[in-house]
N, C-alpha and C positions, 0 to 999 in steps of 0.2 A: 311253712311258716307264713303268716299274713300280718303283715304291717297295715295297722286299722286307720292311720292318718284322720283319725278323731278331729282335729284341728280343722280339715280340709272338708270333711265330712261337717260338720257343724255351723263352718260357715254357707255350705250350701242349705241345710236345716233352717239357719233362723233367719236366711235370705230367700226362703221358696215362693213362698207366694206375696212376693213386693212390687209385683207387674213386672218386672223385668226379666231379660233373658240373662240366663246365665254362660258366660264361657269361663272354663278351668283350661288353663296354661302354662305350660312350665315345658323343661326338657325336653328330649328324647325319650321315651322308655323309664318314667319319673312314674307313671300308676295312674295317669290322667283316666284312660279308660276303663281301670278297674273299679277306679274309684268313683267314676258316672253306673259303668253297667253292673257293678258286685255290689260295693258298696252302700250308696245310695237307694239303690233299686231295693233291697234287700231291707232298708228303712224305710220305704215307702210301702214295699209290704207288710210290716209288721205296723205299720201305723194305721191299715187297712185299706190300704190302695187297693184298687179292684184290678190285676194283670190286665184289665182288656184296657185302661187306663192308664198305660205305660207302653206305650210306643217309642222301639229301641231299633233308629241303625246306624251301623257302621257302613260308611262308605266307603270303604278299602274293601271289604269282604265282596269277593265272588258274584253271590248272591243277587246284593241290594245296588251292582253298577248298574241297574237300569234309573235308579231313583237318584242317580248326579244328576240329571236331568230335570229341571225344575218344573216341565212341564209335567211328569211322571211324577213325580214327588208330592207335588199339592195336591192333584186329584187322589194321590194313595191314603194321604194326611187324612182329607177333608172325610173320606170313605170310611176310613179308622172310628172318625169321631161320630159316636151314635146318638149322645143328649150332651145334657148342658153339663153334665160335670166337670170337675176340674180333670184335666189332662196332661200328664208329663211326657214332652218329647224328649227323647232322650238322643242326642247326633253324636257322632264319631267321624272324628278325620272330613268336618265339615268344610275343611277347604277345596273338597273335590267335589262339591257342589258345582 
């Protein structure tokens, strides 16, 4: 079963591109992350975002513990980004930045 949080989803919609960064917050285990990397992402693609134009980590995971490291992190960023289009970073568990 998927709980769509339309609400939640929407206001990140008609807040996307107003220059600002966005942070969602709430509880423990409330859907913050599904609703950045499932949800959202998943309307950025159907609205024709290009995948190489959605840059997604999670800093809990395994994987991406070298990019807490801001010195690793910006050069990954910077490497990601190929022209001027618009580009959604997408973070998780940013506090372990």
């Amino acid at each position: 079963m998927e709980i769509k949080r339309d609400v939640y989803l929407n206001r990140l919609i008609t807040k996307k591109h107003n220059g600002l960064i966005k942070v969602v917050t709430g509880i423990r285990r409330c859907g913050k992350s599904y609703l950045l990397f499932n949800l959202f992402k998943d309307y950025l693609l159907a609205e024709g975002v290009a995948e190489q134009h959605i840059i997604e980590i999670a800093f809990d995971s395994f994987e991406n513990k070298r990019f807490r490291d801001p010195e690793v992190l910006y050069p990954y960023l910077k490497e990601q980004i190929k022209n001027d289009g618009i580009y959604y970073v997408l973070l998780d568990k940013v506090q372990l930045l």
